[in-house]
N, C-alpha and C positions, 0 to 999 in steps of 0.2 A: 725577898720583899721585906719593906720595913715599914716602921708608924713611927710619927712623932708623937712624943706625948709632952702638954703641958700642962702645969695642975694638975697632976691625975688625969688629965681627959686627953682623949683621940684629937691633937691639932691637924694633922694632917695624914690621910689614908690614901693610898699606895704613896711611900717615902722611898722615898732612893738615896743614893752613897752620892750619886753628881747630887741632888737636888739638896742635900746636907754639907759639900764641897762647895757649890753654890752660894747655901747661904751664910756662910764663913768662908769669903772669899781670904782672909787676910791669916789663916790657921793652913798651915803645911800638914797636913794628913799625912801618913803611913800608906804604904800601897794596901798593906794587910793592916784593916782598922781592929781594934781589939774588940770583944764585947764590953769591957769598962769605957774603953772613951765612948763609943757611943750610946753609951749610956749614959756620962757625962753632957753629952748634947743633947739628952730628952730622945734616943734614937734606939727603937727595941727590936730586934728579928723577929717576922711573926710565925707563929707555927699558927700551919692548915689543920684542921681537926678534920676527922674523915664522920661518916655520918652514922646515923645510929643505923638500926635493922630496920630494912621499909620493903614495901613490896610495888614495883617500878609499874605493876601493871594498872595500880590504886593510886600510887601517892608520886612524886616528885621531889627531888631535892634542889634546894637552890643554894647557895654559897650567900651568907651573911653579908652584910656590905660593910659595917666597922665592926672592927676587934676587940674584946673585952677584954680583961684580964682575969684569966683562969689560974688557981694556981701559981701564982707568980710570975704567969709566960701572956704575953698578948700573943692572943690565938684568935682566929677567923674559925667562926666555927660553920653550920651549915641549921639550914628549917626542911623541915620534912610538912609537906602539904597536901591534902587529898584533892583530888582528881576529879572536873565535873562531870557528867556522866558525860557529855560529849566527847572531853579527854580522856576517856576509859575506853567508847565506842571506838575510838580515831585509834587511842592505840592496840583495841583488840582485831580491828583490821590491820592494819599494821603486819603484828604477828603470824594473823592467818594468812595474810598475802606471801610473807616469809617461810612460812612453814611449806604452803600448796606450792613453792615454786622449790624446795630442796624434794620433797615427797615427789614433783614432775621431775626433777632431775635424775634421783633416783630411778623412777618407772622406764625415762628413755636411757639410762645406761644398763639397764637389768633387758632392752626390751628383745638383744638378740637371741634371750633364752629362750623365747616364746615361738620363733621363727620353724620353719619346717625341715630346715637344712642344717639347724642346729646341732653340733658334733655330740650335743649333753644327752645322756640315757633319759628314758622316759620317767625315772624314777627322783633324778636331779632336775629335770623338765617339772617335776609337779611338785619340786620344795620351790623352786623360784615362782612357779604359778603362787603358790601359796603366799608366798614373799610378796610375791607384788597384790597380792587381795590384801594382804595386812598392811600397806603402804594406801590402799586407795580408801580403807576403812579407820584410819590414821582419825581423819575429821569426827569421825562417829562416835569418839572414845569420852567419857565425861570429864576425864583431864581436859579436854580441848579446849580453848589452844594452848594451853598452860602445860606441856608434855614435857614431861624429862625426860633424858638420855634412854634409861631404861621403859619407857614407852612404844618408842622405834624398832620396829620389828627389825631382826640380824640375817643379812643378808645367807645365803647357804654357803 
Protein backbone atom coordinates (compact mmCIF):
# COMPACT_ATOMS: atom_id res chain seq x y z
CA UNK A 1 0.00 0.00 0.00
CA UNK A 2 1.08 3.45 -0.77
CA UNK A 3 0.19 7.39 -0.43
CA UNK A 4 0.67 10.29 -2.40
CA UNK A 5 2.17 13.04 -1.08
CA UNK A 6 1.97 16.65 -2.23
CA UNK A 7 3.40 19.67 -0.33
CA UNK A 8 4.10 17.61 2.49
CA UNK A 9 0.48 16.53 2.81
CA UNK A 10 -1.41 13.11 2.32
CA UNK A 11 -3.00 13.77 -1.63
CA UNK A 12 -4.20 10.60 -1.87
CA UNK A 13 -4.79 7.50 0.64
CA UNK A 14 -4.80 4.11 -0.29
CA UNK A 15 -2.39 4.84 -3.63
CA UNK A 16 -1.59 2.24 -5.82
CA UNK A 17 1.43 1.30 -8.65
CA UNK A 18 -1.85 1.26 -11.54
CA UNK A 19 -3.27 4.27 -9.97
CA UNK A 20 0.42 5.98 -10.30
CA UNK A 21 0.84 4.21 -13.94
CA UNK A 22 -2.49 5.74 -14.53
CA UNK A 23 -1.73 9.05 -13.79
CA UNK A 24 1.53 9.11 -16.04
CA UNK A 25 0.00 7.46 -18.75
CA UNK A 26 2.90 8.77 -21.03
CA UNK A 27 6.21 7.52 -18.51
CA UNK A 28 7.17 3.62 -19.20
CA UNK A 29 7.71 2.24 -15.68
CA UNK A 30 10.00 -0.60 -14.76
CA UNK A 31 8.15 -3.87 -13.78
CA UNK A 32 10.18 -3.48 -10.40
CA UNK A 33 9.54 0.41 -9.50
CA UNK A 34 12.66 1.50 -7.29
CA UNK A 35 12.01 3.27 -3.86
CA UNK A 36 13.72 6.61 -5.63
CA UNK A 37 11.50 6.85 -8.54
CA UNK A 38 8.63 6.66 -6.59
CA UNK A 39 9.47 8.93 -4.64
CA UNK A 40 10.33 10.95 -7.39
CA UNK A 41 6.50 10.99 -8.05
CA UNK A 42 5.39 12.08 -4.52
CA UNK A 43 4.77 8.03 -4.09
CA UNK A 44 5.83 6.62 -0.37
CA UNK A 45 5.38 2.71 1.06
CA UNK A 46 3.33 2.87 3.98
CA UNK A 47 4.39 1.06 6.99
CA UNK A 48 1.43 -0.42 9.36
CA UNK A 49 2.38 0.50 12.96
CA UNK A 50 1.01 -2.40 15.33
CA UNK A 51 -0.75 -0.95 18.39
CA UNK A 52 0.34 -0.18 21.76
CA UNK A 53 -0.66 -2.52 25.03
CA UNK A 54 -4.59 -2.46 25.44
CA UNK A 55 -6.74 -4.83 27.10
CA UNK A 56 -9.50 -6.01 24.42
CA UNK A 57 -12.03 -6.78 27.13
CA UNK A 58 -12.08 -2.48 28.01
CA UNK A 59 -10.67 -0.80 24.96
CA UNK A 60 -10.80 -1.35 21.10
CA UNK A 61 -8.47 -0.70 18.48
CA UNK A 62 -9.08 0.91 15.23
CA UNK A 63 -6.63 1.48 12.28
CA UNK A 64 -5.95 5.30 11.65
CA UNK A 65 -7.37 6.40 8.36
CA UNK A 66 -4.50 8.87 6.93
CA UNK A 67 -0.71 8.29 7.44
CA UNK A 68 1.55 10.82 9.18
CA UNK A 69 4.94 10.87 8.86
CA UNK A 70 6.91 9.21 11.57
CA UNK A 71 10.37 9.24 11.51
CA UNK A 72 10.87 9.65 8.14
CA UNK A 73 8.44 6.58 7.04
CA UNK A 74 4.65 7.41 6.35
CA UNK A 75 3.11 4.98 8.70
CA UNK A 76 -0.72 4.24 9.51
CA UNK A 77 -0.68 3.99 12.65
CA UNK A 78 -3.81 2.72 15.07
CA UNK A 79 -6.14 4.61 18.34
CA UNK A 80 -6.81 2.64 21.25
CA UNK A 81 -10.56 3.69 22.65
CA UNK A 82 -12.32 2.58 25.80
CA UNK A 83 -15.36 0.66 25.60
CA UNK A 84 -19.11 1.71 26.69
CA UNK A 85 -20.25 -0.18 29.33
CA UNK A 86 -22.64 -1.71 26.98
CA UNK A 87 -19.44 -2.77 24.74
CA UNK A 88 -17.78 -4.28 27.76
CA UNK A 89 -21.33 -6.20 28.90
CA UNK A 90 -21.72 -7.50 24.96
CA UNK A 91 -18.27 -8.51 25.09
CA UNK A 92 -18.18 -10.08 28.60
CA UNK A 93 -20.90 -12.36 27.35
CA UNK A 94 -19.31 -12.93 24.67
CA UNK A 95 -16.44 -14.71 26.41
CA UNK A 96 -18.61 -16.40 29.03
CA UNK A 97 -20.72 -17.93 26.30
CA UNK A 98 -17.18 -19.15 24.79
CA UNK A 99 -15.84 -20.22 27.82
CA UNK A 100 -19.28 -22.41 29.18
CA UNK A 101 -19.39 -23.95 25.78
CA UNK A 102 -15.40 -25.43 25.80
CA UNK A 103 -15.94 -26.15 29.81
CA UNK A 104 -19.49 -28.41 28.16
CA UNK A 105 -17.32 -29.74 25.86
CA UNK A 106 -15.01 -30.82 28.16
CA UNK A 107 -17.56 -32.22 30.77
CA UNK A 108 -19.19 -34.41 27.59
CA UNK A 109 -15.83 -35.87 26.51
CA UNK A 110 -14.59 -36.65 30.18
CA UNK A 111 -18.41 -37.94 30.86
CA UNK A 112 -17.60 -41.70 30.03
CA UNK A 113 -15.48 -41.72 33.27
CA UNK A 114 -18.44 -41.32 35.34
CA UNK A 115 -20.38 -44.15 33.87
CA UNK A 116 -20.87 -47.58 35.76
CA UNK A 117 -19.14 -49.82 33.31
CA UNK A 118 -16.37 -47.76 33.19
CA UNK A 119 -12.96 -49.96 32.64
CA UNK A 120 -11.27 -46.77 35.23
CA UNK A 121 -10.34 -48.01 39.07
CA UNK A 122 -12.33 -46.27 41.53
CA UNK A 123 -9.50 -44.24 42.53
CA UNK A 124 -9.01 -42.58 38.68
CA UNK A 125 -13.03 -42.68 38.84
CA UNK A 126 -12.66 -39.79 41.75
CA UNK A 127 -9.48 -37.74 40.05
CA UNK A 128 -12.03 -37.26 36.93
CA UNK A 129 -15.03 -36.78 39.28
CA UNK A 130 -12.82 -34.14 40.91
CA UNK A 131 -11.77 -32.82 37.23
CA UNK A 132 -15.04 -32.26 36.24
CA UNK A 133 -16.25 -30.33 39.70
CA UNK A 134 -13.18 -28.06 38.99
CA UNK A 135 -14.57 -27.55 35.35
CA UNK A 136 -18.29 -26.86 36.49
CA UNK A 137 -16.71 -24.48 39.32
CA UNK A 138 -14.65 -22.78 36.47
CA UNK A 139 -17.47 -19.74 36.52
CA UNK A 140 -17.06 -19.28 40.44
CA UNK A 141 -13.46 -18.31 40.18
CA UNK A 142 -12.71 -14.35 40.66
CA UNK A 143 -10.62 -14.39 37.42
CA UNK A 144 -13.97 -15.10 35.73
CA UNK A 145 -14.15 -14.75 32.77
CA UNK A 146 -10.85 -13.41 32.36
CA UNK A 147 -9.09 -17.11 32.93
CA UNK A 148 -5.74 -18.01 31.87
CA UNK A 149 -4.41 -21.21 30.78
CA UNK A 150 -3.34 -21.91 34.08
CA UNK A 151 -6.88 -21.51 35.60
CA UNK A 152 -8.26 -24.64 33.82
CA UNK A 153 -8.19 -27.45 35.76
CA UNK A 154 -5.66 -30.59 34.11
CA UNK A 155 -7.37 -33.18 33.14
CA UNK A 156 -6.05 -36.76 35.00
Amino acid sequence: MYVKIEDGSVAEFPYTINKLKADNPNVSFPAEISTETLENYGVYKITYLEPDAYDSSTQYVSRNATPTLIDGAWSVGCTIQNKTSEEIAAHTAMVETDLRATRNKLLADSDWTQMNDSPLTNEVKTAWATYRQELRDLSDLDAWPNLDDADWPVAP
